[in-house]
mmCIF file of the N, C-alpha and C atoms, coordinates in Angstrom:
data_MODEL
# 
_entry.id   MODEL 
# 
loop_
_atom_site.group_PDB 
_atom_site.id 
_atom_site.type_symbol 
_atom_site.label_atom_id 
_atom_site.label_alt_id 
_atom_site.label_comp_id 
_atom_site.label_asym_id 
_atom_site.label_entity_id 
_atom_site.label_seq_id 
_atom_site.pdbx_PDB_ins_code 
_atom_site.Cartn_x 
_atom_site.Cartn_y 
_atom_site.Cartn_z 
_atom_site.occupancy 
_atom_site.B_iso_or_equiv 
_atom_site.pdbx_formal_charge 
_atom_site.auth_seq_id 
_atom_site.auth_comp_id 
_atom_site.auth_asym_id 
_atom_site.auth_atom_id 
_atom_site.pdbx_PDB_model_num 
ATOM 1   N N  . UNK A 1 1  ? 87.146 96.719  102.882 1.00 0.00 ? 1  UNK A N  1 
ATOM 2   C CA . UNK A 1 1  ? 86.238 97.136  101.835 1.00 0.00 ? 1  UNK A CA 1 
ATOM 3   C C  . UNK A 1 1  ? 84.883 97.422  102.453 1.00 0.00 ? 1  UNK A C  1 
ATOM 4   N N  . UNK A 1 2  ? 84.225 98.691  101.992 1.00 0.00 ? 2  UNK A N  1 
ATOM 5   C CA . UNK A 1 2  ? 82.530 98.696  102.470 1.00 0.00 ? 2  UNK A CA 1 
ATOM 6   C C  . UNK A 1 2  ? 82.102 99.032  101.218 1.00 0.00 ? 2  UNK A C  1 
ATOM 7   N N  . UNK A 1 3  ? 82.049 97.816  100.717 1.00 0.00 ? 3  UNK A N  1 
ATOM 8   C CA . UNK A 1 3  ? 81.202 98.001  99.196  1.00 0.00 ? 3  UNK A CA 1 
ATOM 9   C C  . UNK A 1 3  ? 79.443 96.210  99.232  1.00 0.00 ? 3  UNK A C  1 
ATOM 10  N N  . UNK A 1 4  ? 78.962 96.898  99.079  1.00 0.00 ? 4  UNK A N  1 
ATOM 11  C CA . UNK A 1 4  ? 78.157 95.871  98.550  1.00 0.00 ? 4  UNK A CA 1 
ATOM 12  C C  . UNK A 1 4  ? 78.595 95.478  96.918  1.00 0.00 ? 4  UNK A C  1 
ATOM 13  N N  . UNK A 1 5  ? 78.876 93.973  97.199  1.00 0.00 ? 5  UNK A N  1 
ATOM 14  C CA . UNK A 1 5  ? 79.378 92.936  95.884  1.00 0.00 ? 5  UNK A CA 1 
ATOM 15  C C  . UNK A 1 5  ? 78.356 93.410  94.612  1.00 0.00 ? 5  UNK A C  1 
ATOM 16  N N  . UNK A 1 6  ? 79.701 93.730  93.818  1.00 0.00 ? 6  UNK A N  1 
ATOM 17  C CA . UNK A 1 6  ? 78.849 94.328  92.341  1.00 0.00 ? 6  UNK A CA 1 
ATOM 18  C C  . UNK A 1 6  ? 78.791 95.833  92.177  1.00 0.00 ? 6  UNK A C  1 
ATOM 19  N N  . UNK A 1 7  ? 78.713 96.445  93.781  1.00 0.00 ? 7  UNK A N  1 
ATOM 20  C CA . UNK A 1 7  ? 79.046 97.865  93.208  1.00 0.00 ? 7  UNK A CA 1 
ATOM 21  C C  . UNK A 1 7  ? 80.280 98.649  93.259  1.00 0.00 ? 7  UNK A C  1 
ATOM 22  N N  . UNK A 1 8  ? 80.467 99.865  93.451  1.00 0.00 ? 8  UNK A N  1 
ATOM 23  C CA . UNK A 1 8  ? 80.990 100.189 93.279  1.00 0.00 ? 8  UNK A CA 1 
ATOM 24  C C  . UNK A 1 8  ? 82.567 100.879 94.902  1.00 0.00 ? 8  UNK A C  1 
ATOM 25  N N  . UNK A 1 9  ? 83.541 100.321 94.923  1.00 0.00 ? 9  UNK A N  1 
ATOM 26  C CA . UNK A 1 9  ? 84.467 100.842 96.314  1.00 0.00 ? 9  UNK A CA 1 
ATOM 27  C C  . UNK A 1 9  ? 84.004 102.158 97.063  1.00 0.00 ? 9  UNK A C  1 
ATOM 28  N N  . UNK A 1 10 ? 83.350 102.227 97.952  1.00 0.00 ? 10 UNK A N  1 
ATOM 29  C CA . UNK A 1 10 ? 83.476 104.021 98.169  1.00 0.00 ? 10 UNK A CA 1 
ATOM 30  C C  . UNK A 1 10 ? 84.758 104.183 98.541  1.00 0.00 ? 10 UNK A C  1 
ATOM 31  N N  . UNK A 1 11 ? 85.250 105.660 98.508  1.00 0.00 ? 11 UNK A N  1 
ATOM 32  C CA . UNK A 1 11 ? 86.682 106.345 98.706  1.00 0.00 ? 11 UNK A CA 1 
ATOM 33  C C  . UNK A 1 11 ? 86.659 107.249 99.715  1.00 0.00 ? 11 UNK A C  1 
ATOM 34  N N  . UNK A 1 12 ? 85.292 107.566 99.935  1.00 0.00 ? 12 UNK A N  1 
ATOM 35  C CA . UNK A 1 12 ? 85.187 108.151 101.522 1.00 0.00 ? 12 UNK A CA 1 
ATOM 36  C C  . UNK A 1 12 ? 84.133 107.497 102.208 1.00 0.00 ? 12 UNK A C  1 
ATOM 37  N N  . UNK A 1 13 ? 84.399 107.566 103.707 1.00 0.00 ? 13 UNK A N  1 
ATOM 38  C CA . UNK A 1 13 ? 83.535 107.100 105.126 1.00 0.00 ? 13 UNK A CA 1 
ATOM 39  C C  . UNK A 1 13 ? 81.809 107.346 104.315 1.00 0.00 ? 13 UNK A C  1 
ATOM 40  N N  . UNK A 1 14 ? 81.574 108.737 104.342 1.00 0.00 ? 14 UNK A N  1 
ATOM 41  C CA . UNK A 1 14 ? 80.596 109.021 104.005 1.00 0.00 ? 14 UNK A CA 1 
ATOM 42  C C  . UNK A 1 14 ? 79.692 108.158 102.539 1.00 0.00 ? 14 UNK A C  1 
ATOM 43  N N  . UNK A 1 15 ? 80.468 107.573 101.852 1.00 0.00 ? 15 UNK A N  1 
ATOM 44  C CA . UNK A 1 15 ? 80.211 107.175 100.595 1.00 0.00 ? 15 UNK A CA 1 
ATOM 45  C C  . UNK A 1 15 ? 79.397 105.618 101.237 1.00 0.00 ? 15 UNK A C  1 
ATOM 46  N N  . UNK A 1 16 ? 79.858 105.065 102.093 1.00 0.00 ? 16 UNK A N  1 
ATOM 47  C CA . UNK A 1 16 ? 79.784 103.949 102.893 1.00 0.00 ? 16 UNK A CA 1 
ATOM 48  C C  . UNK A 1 16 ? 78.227 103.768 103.075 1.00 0.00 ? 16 UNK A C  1 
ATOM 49  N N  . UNK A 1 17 ? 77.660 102.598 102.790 1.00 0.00 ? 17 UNK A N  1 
ATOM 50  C CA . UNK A 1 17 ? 76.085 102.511 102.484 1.00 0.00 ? 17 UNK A CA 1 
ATOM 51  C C  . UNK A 1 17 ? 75.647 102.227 104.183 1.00 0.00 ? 17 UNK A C  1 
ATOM 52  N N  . UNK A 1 18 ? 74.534 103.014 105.021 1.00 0.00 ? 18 UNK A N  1 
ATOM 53  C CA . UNK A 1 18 ? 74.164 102.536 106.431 1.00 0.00 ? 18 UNK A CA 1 
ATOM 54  C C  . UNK A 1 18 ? 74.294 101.229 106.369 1.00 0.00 ? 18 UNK A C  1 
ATOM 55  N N  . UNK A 1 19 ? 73.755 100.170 105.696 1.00 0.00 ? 19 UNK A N  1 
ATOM 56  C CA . UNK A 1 19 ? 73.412 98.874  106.101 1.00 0.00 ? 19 UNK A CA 1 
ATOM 57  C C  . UNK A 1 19 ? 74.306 98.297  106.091 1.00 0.00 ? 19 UNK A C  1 
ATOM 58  N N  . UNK A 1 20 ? 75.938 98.648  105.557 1.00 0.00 ? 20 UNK A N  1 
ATOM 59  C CA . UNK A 1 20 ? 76.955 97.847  105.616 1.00 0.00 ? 20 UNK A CA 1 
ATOM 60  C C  . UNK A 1 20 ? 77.395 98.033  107.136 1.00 0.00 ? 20 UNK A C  1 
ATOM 61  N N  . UNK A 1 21 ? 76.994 99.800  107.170 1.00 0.00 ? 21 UNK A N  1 
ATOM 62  C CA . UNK A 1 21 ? 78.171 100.270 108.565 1.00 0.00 ? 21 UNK A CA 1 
ATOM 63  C C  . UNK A 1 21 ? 77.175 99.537  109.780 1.00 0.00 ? 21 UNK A C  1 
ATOM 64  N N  . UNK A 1 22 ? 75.821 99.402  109.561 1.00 0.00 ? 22 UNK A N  1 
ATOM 65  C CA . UNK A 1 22 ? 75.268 98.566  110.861 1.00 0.00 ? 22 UNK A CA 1 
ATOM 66  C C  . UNK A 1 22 ? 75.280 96.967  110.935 1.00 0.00 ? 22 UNK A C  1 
ATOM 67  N N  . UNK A 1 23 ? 75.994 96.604  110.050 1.00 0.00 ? 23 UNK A N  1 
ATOM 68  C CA . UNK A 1 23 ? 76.264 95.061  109.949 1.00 0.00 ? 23 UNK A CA 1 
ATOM 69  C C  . UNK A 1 23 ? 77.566 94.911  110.443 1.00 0.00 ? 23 UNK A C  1 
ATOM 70  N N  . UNK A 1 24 ? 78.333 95.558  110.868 1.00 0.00 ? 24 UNK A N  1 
ATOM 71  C CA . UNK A 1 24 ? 79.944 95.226  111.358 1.00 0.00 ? 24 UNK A CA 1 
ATOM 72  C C  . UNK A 1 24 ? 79.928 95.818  112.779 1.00 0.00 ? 24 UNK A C  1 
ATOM 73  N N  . UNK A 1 25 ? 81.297 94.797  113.476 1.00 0.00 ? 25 UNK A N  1 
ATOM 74  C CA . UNK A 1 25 ? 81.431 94.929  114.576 1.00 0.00 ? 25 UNK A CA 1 
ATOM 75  C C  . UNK A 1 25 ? 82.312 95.989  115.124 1.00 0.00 ? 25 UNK A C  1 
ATOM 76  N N  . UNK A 1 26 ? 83.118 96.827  113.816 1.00 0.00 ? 26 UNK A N  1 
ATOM 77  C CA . UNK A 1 26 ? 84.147 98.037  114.524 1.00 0.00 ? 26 UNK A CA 1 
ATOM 78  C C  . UNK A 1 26 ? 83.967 98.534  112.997 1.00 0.00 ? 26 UNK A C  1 
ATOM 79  N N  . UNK A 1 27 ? 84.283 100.000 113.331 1.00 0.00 ? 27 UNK A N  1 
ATOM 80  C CA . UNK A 1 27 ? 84.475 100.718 112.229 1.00 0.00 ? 27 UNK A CA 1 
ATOM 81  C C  . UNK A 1 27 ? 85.588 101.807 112.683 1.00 0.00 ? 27 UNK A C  1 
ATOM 82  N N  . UNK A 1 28 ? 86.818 101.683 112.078 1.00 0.00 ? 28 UNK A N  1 
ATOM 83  C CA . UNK A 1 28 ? 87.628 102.612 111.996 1.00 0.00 ? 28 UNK A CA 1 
ATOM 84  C C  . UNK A 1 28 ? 87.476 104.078 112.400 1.00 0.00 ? 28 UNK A C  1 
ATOM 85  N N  . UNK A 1 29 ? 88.123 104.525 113.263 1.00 0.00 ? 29 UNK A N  1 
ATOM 86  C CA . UNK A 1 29 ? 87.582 106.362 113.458 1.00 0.00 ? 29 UNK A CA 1 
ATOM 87  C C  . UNK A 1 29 ? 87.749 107.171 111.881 1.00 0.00 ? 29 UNK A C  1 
ATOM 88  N N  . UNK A 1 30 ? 86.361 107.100 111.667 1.00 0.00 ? 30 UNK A N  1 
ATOM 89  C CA . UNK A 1 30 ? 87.364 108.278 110.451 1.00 0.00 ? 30 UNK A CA 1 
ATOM 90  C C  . UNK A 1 30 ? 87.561 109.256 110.456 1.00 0.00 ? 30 UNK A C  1 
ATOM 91  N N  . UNK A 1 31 ? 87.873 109.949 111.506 1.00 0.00 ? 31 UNK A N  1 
ATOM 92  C CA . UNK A 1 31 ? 88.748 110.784 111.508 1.00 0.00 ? 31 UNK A CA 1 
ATOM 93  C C  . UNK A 1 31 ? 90.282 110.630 110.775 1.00 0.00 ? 31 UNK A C  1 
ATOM 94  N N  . UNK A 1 32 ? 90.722 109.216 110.691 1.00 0.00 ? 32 UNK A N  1 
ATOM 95  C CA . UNK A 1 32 ? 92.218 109.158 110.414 1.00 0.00 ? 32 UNK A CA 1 
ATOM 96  C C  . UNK A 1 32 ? 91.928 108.694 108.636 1.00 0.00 ? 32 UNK A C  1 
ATOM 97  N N  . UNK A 1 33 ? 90.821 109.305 108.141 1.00 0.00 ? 33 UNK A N  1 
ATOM 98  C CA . UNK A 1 33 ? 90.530 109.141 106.828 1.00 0.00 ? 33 UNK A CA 1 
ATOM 99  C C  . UNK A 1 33 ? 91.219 110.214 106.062 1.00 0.00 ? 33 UNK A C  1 
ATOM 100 N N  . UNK A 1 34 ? 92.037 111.275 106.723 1.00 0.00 ? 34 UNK A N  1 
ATOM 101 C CA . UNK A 1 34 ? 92.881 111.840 105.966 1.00 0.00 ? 34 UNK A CA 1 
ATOM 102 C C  . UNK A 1 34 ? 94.358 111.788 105.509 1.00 0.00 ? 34 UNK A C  1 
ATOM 103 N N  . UNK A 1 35 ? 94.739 110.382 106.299 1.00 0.00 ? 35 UNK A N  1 
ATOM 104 C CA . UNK A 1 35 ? 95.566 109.719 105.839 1.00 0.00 ? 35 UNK A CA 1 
ATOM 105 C C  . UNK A 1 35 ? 95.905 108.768 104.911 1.00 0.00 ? 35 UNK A C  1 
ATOM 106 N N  . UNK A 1 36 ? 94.108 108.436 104.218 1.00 0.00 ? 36 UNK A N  1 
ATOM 107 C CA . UNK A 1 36 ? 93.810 107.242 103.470 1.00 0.00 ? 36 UNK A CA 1 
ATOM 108 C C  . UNK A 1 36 ? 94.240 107.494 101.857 1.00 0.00 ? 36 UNK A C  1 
ATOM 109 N N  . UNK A 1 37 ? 95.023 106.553 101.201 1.00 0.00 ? 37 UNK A N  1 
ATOM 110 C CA . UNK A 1 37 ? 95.369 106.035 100.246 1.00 0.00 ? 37 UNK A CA 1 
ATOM 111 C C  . UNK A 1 37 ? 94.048 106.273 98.689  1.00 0.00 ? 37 UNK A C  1 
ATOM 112 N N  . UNK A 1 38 ? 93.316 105.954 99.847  1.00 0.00 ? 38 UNK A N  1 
ATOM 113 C CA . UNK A 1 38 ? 91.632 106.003 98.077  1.00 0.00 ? 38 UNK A CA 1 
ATOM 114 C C  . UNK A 1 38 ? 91.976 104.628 98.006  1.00 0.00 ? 38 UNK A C  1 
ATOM 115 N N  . UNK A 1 39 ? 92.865 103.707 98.243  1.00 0.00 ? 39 UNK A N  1 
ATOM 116 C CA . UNK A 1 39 ? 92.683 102.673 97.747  1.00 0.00 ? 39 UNK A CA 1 
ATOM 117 C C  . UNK A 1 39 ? 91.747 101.346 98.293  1.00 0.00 ? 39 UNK A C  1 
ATOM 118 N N  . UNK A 1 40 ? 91.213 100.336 98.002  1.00 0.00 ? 40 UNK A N  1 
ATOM 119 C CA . UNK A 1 40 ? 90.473 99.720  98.693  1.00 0.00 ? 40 UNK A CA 1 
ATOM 120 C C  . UNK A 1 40 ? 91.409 98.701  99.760  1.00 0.00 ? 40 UNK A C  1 
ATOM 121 N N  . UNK A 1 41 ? 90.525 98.285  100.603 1.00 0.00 ? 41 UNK A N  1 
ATOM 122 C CA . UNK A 1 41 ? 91.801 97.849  101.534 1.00 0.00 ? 41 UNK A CA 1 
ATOM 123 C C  . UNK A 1 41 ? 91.837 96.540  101.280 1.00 0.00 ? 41 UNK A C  1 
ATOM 124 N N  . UNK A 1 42 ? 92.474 95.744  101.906 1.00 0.00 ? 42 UNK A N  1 
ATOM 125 C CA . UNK A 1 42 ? 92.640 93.950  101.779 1.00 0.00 ? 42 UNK A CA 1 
ATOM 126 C C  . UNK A 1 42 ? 91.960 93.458  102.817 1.00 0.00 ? 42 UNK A C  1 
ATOM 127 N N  . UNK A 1 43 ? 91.324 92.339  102.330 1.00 0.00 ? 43 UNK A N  1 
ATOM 128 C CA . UNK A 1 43 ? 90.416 91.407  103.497 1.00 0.00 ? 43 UNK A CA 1 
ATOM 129 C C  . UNK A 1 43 ? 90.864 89.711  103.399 1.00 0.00 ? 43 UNK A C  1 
ATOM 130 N N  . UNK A 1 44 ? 91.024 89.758  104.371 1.00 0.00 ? 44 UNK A N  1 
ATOM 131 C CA . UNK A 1 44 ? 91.636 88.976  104.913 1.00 0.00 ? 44 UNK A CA 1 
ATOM 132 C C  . UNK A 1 44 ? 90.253 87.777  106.370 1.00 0.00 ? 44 UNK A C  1 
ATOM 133 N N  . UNK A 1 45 ? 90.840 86.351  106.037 1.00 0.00 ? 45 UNK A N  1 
ATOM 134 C CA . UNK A 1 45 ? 89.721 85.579  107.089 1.00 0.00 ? 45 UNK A CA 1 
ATOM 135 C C  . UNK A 1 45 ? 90.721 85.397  108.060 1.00 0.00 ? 45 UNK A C  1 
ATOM 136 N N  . UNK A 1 46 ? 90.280 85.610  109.078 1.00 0.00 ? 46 UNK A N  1 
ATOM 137 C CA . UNK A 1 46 ? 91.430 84.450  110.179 1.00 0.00 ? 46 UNK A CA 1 
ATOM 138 C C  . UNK A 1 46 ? 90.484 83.227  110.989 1.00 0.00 ? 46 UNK A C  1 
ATOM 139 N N  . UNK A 1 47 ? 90.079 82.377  110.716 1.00 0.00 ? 47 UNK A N  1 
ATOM 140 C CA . UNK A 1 47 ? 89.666 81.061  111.477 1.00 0.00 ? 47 UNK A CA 1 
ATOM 141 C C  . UNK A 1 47 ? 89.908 80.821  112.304 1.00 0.00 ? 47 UNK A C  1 
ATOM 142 N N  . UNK A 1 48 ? 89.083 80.099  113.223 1.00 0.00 ? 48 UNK A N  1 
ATOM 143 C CA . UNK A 1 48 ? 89.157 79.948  114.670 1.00 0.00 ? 48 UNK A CA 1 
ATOM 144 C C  . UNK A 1 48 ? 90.116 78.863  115.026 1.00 0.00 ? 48 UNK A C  1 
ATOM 145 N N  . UNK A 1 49 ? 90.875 78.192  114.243 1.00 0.00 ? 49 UNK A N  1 
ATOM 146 C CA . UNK A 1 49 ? 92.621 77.775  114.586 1.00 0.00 ? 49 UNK A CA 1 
ATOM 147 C C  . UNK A 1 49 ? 93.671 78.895  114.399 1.00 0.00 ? 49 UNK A C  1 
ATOM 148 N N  . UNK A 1 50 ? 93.670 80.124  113.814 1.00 0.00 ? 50 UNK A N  1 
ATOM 149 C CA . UNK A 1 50 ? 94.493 80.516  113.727 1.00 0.00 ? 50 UNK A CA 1 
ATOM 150 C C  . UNK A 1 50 ? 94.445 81.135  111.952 1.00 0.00 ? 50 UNK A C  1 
ATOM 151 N N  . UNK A 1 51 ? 94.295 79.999  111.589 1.00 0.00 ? 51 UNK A N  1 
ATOM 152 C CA . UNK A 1 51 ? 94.601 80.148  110.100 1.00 0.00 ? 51 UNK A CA 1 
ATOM 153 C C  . UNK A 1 51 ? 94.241 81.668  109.144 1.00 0.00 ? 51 UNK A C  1 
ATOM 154 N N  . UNK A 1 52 ? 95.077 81.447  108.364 1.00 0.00 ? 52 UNK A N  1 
ATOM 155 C CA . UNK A 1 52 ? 94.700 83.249  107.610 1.00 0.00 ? 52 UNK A CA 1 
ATOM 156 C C  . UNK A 1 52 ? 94.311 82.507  106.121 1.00 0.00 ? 52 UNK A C  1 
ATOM 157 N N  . UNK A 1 53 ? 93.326 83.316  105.813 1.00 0.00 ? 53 UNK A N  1 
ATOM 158 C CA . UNK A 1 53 ? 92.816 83.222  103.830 1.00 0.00 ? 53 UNK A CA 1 
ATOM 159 C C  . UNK A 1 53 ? 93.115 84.780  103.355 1.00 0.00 ? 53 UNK A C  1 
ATOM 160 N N  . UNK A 1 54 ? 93.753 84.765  102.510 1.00 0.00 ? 54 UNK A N  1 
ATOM 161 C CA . UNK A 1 54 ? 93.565 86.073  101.965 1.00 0.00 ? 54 UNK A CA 1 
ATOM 162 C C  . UNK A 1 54 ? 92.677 86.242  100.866 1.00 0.00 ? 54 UNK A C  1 
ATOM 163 N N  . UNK A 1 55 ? 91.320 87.294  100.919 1.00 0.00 ? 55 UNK A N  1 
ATOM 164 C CA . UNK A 1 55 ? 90.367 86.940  100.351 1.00 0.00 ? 55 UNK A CA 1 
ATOM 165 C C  . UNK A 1 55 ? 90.195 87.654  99.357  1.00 0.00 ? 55 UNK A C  1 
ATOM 166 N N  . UNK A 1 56 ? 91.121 89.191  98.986  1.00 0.00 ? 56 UNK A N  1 
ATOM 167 C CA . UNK A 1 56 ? 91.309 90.172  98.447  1.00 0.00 ? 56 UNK A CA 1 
ATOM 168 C C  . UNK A 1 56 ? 92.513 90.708  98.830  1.00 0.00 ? 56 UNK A C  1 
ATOM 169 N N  . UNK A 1 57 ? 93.576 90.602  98.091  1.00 0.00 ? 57 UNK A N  1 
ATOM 170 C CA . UNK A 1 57 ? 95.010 91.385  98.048  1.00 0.00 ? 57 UNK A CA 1 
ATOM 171 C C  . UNK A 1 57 ? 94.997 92.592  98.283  1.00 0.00 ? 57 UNK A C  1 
# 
C-alpha cells in the first residue's frame, strides 16, 4: 500500500504521495505497473525471529 492512513489507495505509481516514496527502503520498478491488478496490495510484518503478522489481507 502507498497510501497515507485515512486517505485514499492510489492505483497508479504516479498517484503515490513523494513523502511516502522517500520514506521506504525499495520501491518496485514501475515499469511492471502494467501488469497491476488496481488492487491494493497486502502488508504483511515479518519480525526479527522470523515471525509473520498479517496486517492487511
Amino acid at each position: 500500500s502507498a497510501n497515507i492512513s485515512g486517505c485514499p489507495a492510489p492505483h497508479r505509481f504516479a498517484e503515490i504521495p513523494e513523502e511516502i516514496k522517500a520514506a521506504v527502503d525499495y520501491i518496485v520498478d514501475p515499469r511492471l505497473e502494467s501488469q497491476s491488478t488496481g488492487k491494493p496490495s497486502q502488508i504483511i510484518k515479518i519480525g526479527m525471529g522470523g515471525e509473520v503478522e498479517i496486517i492487511r489481507p
